[in-house]
Every structure is written in C-alpha cells, then in structure tokens.
The first five atom37 places (N, CA, C, CB, O) and aatype in JSON, in Angstrom:
{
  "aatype": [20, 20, 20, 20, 20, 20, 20, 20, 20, 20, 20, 20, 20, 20, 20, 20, 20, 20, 20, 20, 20, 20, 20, 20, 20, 20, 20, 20, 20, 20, 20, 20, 20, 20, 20, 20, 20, 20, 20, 20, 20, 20, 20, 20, 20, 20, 20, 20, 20, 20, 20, 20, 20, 20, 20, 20, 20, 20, 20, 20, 20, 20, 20, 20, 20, 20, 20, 20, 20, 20, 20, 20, 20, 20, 20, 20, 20, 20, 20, 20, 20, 20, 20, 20, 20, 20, 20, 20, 20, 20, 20, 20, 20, 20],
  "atom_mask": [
    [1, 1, 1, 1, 1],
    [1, 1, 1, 1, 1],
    [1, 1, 1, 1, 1],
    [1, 1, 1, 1, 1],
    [1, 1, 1, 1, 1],
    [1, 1, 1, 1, 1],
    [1, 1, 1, 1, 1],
    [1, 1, 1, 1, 1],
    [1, 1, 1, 1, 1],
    [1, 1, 1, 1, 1],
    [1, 1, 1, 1, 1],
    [1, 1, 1, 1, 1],
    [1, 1, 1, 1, 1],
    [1, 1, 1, 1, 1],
    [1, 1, 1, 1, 1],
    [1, 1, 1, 1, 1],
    [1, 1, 1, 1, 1],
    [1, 1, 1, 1, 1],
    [1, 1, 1, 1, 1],
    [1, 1, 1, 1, 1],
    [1, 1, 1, 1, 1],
    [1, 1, 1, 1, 1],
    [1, 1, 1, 1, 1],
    [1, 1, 1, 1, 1],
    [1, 1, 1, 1, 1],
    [1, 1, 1, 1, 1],
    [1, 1, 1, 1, 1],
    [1, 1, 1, 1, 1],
    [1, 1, 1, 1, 1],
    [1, 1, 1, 1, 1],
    [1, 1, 1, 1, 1],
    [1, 1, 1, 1, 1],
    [1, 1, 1, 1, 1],
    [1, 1, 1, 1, 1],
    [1, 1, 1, 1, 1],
    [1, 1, 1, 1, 1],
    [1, 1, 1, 1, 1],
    [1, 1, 1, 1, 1],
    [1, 1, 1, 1, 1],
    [1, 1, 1, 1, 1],
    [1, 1, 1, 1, 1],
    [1, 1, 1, 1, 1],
    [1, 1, 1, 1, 1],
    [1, 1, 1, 1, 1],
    [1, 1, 1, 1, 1],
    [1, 1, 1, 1, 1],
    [1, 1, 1, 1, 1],
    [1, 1, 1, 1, 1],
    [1, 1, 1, 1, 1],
    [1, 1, 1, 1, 1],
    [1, 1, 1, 1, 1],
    [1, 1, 1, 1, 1],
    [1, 1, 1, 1, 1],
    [1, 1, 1, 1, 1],
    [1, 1, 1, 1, 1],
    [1, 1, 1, 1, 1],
    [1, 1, 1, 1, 1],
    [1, 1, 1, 1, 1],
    [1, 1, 1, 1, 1],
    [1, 1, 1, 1, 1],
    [1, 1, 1, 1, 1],
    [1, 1, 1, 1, 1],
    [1, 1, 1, 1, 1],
    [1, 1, 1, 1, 1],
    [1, 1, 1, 1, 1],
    [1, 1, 1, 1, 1],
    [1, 1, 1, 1, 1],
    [1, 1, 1, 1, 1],
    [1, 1, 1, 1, 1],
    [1, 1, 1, 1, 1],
    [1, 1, 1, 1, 1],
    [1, 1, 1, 1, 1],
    [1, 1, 1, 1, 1],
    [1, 1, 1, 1, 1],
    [1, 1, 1, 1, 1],
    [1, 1, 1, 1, 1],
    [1, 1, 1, 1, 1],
    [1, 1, 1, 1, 1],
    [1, 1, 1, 1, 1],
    [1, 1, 1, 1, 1],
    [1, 1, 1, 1, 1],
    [1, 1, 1, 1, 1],
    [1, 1, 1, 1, 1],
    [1, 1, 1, 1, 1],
    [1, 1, 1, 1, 1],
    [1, 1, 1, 1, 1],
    [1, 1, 1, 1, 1],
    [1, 1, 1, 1, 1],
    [1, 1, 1, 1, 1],
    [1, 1, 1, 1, 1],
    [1, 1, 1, 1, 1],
    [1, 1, 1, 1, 1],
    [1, 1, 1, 1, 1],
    [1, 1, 1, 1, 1]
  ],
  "atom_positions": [
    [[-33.0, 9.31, -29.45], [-31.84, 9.62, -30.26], [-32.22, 10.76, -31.21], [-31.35, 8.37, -31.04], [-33.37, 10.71, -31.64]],
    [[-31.47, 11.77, -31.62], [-31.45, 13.21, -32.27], [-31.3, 12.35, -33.41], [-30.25, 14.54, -31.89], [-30.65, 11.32, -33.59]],
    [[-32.4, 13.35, -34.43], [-32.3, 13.28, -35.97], [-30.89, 13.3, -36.3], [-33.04, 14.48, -36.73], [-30.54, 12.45, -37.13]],
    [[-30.01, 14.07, -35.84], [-28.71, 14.34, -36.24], [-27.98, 13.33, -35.58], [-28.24, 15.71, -35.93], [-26.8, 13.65, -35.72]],
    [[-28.04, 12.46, -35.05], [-27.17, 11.4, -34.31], [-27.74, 10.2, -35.31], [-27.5, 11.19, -32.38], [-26.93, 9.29, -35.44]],
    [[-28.47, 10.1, -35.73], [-29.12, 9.14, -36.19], [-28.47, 9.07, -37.8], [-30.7, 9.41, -35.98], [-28.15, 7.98, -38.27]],
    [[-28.28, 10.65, -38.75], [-27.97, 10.71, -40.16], [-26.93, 10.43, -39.77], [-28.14, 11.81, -41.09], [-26.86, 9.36, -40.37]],
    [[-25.46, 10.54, -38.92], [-24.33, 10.61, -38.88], [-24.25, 9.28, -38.66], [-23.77, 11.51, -38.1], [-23.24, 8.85, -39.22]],
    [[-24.98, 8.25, -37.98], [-24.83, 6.69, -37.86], [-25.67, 6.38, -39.14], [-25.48, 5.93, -36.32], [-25.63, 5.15, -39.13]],
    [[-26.38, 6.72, -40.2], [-26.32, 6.09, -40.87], [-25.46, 6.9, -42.09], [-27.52, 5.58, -40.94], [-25.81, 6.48, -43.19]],
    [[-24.5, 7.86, -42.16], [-23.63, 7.61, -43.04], [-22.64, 6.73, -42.72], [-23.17, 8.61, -43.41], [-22.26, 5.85, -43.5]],
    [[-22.16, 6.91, -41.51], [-21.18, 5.72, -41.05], [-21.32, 4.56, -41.39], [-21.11, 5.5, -39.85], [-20.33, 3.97, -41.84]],
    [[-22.65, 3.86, -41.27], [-22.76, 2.48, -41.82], [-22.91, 2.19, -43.58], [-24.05, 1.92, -41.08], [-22.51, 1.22, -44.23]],
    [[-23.6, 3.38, -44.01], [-23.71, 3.36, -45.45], [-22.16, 3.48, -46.52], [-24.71, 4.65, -45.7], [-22.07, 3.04, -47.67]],
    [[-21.08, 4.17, -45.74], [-20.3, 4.1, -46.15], [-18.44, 3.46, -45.87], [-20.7, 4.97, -46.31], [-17.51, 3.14, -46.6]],
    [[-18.7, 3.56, -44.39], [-18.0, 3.38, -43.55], [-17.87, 1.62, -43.44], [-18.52, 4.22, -42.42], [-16.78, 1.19, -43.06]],
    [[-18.67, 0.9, -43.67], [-18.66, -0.73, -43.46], [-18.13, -0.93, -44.92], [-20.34, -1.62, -43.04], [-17.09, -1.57, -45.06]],
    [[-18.8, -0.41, -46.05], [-18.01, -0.89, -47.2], [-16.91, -0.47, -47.46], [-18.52, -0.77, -48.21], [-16.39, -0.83, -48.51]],
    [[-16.46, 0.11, -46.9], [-14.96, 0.57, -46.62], [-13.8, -0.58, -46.01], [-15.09, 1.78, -45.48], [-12.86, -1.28, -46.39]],
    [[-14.49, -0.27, -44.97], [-13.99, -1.74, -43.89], [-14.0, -2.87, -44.95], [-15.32, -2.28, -42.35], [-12.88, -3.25, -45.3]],
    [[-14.97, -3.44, -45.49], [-15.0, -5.03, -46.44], [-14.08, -4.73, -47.48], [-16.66, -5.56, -47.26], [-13.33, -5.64, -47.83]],
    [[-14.0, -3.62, -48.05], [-13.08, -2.94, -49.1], [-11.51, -3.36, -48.32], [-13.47, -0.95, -49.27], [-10.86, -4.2, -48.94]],
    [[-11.08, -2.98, -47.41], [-9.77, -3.09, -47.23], [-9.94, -4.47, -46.96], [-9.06, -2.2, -46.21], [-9.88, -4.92, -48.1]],
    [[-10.13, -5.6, -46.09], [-10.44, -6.8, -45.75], [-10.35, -7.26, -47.16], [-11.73, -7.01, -44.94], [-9.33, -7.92, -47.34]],
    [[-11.02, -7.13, -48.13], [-10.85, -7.77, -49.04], [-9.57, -7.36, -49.7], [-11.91, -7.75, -49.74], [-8.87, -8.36, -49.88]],
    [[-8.9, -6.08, -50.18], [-8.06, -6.26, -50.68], [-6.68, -6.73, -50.27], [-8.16, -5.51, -51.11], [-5.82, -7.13, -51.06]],
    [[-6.5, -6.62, -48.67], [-5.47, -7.37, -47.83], [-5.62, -8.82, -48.17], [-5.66, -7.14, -46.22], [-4.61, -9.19, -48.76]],
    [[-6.6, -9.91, -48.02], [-6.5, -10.81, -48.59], [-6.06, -11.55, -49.67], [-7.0, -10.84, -48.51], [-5.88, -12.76, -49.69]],
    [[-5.7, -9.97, -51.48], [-5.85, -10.47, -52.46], [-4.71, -9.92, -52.56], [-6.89, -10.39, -53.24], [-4.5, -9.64, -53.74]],
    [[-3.18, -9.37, -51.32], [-2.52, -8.63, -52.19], [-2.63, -6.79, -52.44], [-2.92, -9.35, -53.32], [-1.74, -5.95, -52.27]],
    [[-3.64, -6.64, -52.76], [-4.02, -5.28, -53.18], [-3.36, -4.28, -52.24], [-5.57, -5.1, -53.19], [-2.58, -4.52, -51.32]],
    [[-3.93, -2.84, -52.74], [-3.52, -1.69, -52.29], [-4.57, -1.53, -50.96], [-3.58, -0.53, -53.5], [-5.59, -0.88, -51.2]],
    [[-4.45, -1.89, -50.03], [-5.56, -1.2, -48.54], [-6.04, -0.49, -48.72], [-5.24, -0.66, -47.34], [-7.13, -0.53, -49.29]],
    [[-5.32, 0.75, -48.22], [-5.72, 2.46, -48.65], [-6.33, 2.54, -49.77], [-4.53, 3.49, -48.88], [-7.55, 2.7, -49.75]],
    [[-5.75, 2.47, -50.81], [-6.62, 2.7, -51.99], [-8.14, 2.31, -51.72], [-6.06, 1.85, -53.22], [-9.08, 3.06, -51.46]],
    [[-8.11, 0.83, -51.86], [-9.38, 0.25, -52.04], [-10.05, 0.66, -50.87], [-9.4, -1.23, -52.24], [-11.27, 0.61, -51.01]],
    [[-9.58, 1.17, -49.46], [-10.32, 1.91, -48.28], [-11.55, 2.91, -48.79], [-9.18, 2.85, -47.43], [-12.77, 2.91, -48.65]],
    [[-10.16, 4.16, -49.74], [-10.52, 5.26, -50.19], [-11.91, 4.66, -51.55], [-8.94, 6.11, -50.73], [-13.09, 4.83, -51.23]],
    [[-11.69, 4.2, -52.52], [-12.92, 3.32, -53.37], [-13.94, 3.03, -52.47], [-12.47, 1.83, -54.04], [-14.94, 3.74, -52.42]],
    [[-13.75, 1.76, -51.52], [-14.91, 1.54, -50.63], [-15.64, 2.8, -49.89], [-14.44, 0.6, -49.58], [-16.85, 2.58, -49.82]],
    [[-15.32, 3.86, -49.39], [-15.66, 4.86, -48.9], [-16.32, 5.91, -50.0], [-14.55, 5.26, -48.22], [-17.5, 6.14, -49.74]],
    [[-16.01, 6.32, -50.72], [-16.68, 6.87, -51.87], [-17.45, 6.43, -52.7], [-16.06, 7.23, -52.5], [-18.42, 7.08, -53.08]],
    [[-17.15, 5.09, -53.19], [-17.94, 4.61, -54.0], [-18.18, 3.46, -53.71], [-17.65, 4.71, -55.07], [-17.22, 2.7, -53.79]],
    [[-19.3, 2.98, -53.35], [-19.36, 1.56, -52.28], [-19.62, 0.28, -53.04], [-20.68, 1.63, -51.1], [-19.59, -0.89, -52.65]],
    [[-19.96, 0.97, -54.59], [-20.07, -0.28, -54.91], [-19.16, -1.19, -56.09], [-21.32, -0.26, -55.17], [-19.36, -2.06, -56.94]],
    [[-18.17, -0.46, -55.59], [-16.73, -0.74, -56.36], [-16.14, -2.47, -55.79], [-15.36, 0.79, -55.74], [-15.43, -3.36, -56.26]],
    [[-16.84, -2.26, -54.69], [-16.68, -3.42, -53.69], [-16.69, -4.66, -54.89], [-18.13, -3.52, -52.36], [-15.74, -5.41, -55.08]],
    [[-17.74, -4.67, -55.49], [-18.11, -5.55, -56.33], [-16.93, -6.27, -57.7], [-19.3, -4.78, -56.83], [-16.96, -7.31, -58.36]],
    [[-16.23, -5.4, -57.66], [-14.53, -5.17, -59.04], [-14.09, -6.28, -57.72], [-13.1, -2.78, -59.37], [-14.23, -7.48, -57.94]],
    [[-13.68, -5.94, -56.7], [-12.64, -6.17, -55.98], [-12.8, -7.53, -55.61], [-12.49, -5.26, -54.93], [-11.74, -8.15, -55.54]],
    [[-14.17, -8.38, -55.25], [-14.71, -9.41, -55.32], [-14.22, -10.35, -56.33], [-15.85, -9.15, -55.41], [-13.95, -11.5, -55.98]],
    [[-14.06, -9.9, -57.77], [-14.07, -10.88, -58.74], [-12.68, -10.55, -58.99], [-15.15, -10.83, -59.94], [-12.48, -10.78, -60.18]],
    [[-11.56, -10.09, -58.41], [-10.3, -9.9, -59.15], [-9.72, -11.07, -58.34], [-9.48, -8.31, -59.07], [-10.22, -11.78, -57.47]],
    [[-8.51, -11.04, -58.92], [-7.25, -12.61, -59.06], [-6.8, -11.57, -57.61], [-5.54, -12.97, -61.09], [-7.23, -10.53, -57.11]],
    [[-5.82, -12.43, -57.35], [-4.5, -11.69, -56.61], [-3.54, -11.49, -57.35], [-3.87, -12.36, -55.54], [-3.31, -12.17, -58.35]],
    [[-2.81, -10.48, -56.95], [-1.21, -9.91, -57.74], [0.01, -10.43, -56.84], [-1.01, -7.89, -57.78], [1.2, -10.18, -57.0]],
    [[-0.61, -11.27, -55.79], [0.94, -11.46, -55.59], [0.71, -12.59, -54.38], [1.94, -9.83, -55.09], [-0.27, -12.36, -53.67]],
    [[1.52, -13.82, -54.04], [1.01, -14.53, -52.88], [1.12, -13.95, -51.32], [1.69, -15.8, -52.95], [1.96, -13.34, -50.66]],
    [[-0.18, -14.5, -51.12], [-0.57, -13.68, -49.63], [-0.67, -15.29, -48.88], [-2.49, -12.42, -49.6], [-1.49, -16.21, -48.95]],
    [[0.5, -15.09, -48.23], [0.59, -16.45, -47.29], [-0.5, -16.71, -46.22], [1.93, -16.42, -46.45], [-0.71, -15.86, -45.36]],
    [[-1.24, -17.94, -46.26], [-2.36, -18.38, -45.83], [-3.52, -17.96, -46.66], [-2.47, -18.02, -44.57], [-4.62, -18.24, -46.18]],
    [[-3.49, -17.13, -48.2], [-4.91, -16.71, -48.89], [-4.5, -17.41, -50.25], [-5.33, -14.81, -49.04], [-5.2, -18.27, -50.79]],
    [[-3.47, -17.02, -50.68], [-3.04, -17.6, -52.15], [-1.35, -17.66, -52.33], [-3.71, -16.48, -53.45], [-0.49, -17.03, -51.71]],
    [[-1.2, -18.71, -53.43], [0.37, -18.89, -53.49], [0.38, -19.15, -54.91], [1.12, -20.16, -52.51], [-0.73, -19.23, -55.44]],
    [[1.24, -19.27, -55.54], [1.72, -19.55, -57.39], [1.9, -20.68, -57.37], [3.11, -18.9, -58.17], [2.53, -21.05, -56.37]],
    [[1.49, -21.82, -58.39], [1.85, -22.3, -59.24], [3.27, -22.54, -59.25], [1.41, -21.74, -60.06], [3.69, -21.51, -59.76]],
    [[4.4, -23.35, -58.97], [5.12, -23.45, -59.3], [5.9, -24.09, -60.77], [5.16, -23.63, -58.46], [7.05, -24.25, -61.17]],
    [[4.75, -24.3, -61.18], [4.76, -25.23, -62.79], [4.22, -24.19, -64.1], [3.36, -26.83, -62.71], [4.71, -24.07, -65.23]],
    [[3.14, -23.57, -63.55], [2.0, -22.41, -64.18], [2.05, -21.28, -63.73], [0.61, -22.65, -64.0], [1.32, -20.41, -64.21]],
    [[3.0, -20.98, -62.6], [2.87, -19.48, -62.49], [1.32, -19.26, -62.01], [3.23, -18.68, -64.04], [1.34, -18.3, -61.24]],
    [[0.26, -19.64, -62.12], [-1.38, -19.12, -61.64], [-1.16, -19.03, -60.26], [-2.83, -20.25, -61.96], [-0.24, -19.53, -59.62]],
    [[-1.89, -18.5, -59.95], [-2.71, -18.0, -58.46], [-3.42, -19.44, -57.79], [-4.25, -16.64, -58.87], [-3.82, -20.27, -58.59]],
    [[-3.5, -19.6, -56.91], [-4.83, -20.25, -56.51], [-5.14, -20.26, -54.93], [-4.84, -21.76, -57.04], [-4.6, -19.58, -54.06]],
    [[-5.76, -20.85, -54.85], [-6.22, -20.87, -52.88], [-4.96, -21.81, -52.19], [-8.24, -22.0, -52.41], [-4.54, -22.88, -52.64]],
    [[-4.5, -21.11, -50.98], [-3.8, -22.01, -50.22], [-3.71, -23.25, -49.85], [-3.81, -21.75, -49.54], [-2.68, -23.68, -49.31]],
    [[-4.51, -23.82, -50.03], [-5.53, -24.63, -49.65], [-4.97, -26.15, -50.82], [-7.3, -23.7, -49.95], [-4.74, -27.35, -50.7]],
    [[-4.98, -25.66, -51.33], [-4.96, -27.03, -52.64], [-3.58, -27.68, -52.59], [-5.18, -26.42, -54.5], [-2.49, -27.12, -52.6]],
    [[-3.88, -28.94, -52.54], [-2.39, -29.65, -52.89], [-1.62, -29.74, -54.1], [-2.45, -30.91, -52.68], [-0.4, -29.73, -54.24]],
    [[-2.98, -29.84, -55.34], [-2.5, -29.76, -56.53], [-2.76, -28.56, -57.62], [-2.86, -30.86, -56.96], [-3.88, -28.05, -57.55]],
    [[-2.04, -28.15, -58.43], [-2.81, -26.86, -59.06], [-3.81, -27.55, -60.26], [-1.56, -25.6, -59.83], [-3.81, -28.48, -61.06]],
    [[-4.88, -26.13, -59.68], [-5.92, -26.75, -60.72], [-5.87, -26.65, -61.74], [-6.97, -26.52, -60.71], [-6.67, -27.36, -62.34]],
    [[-4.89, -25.7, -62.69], [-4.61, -25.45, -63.55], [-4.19, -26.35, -64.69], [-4.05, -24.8, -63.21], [-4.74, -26.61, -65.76]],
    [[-2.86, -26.82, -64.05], [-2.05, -27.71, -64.94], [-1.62, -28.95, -64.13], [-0.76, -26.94, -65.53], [-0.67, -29.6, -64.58]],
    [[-2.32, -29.42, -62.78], [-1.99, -30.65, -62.2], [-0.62, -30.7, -61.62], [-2.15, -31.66, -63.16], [0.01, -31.76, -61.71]],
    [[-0.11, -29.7, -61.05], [1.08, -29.99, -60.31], [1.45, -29.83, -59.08], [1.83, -29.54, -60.71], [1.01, -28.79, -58.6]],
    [[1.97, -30.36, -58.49], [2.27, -30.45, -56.88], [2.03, -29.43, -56.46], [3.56, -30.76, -56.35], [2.25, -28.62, -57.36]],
    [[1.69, -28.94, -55.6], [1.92, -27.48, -55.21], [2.89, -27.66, -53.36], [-0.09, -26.54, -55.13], [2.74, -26.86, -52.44]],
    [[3.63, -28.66, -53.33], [4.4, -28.46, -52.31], [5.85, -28.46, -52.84], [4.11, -29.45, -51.28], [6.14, -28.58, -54.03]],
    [[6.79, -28.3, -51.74], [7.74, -27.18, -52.02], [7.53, -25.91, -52.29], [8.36, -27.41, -52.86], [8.52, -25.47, -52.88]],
    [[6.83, -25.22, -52.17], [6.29, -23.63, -51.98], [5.5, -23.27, -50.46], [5.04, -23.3, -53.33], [4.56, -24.01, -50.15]],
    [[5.72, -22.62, -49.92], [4.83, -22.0, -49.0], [5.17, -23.21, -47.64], [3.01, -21.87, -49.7], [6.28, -23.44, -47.17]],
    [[4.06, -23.74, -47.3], [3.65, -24.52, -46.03], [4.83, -25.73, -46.16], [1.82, -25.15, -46.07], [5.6, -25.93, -45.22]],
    [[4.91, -26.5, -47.37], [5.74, -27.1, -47.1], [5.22, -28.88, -46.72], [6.35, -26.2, -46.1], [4.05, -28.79, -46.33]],
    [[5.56, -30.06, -46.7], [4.71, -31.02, -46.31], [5.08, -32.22, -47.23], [3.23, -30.55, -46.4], [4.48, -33.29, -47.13]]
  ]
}
C-alpha cells in the first residue's frame, strides 16, 4: 500500500468516524445531523458536548416528556424519574 493511500485512510478514519458517531448521536437526541456531522468532522472532539447533552425534543423509541414534569427521559421507563408519574398515555401506549 502507497504512503499516499495509507495518509488518505488515515484521515478518513481520524476524522471521518467521528463524524459518523457525531451524527448517530445527534439523531438520537433530536439534534441538528449536519451540523453536528460538520463539528464531528472538524473538530472531533466536540463529540464529547454532544455525549452529555439532554434532548430538545422527543425522539420516538430514544426519549419522550414527562407528561406531569415536562423532563426528558429514556423510552424505556414506565415511571418518570423525576417526579413519579405514569409515563403512559404518551408515546407507546399500554
């Protein structure tokens, strides 16, 4: 393999995968794709912001609101952890 085949696969992976986890993650939380594409690609370790943020909005099957508290939380939960309230009648349903 050419020196030059070799720098071009490793910018691809150096920048190009945290890119990829960059959008993956912000599709999960809601977020802007593109944007956070463009962040992950330039600056890779922005990745790290995007990790610890809430969601802005429910992403059916990742997160849903609170119907008592308004909070965020994982799909997943029956009750909110917040303030102890049902979390059905929203979303899935049950």
């Amino acid at each position: 393999m050419s020196d030059s085949l070799k720098q071009i696969l490793f910018l691809l992976g150096f920048f190009g995968i945290p890119a990829i986890v960059a959008t993956l993650l912000a599709y999960r939380k809601g977020r802007n794709m593109f944007g956070w594409f463009l962040l992950g690609l330039f600056f890779p370790p922005t990745i790290m912001v995007l990790i610890f943020q809430g969601p802005v909005r429910e992403v059916e099957g990742h997160y849903r609101r609170c119907p008592s508290c308004s909070e965020f939380q994982s799909w997943k939960y029956e009750v909110c952890k917040y303030c102890g309230a049902s979390m059905h009648g929203k979303g899935e349903g049950g």
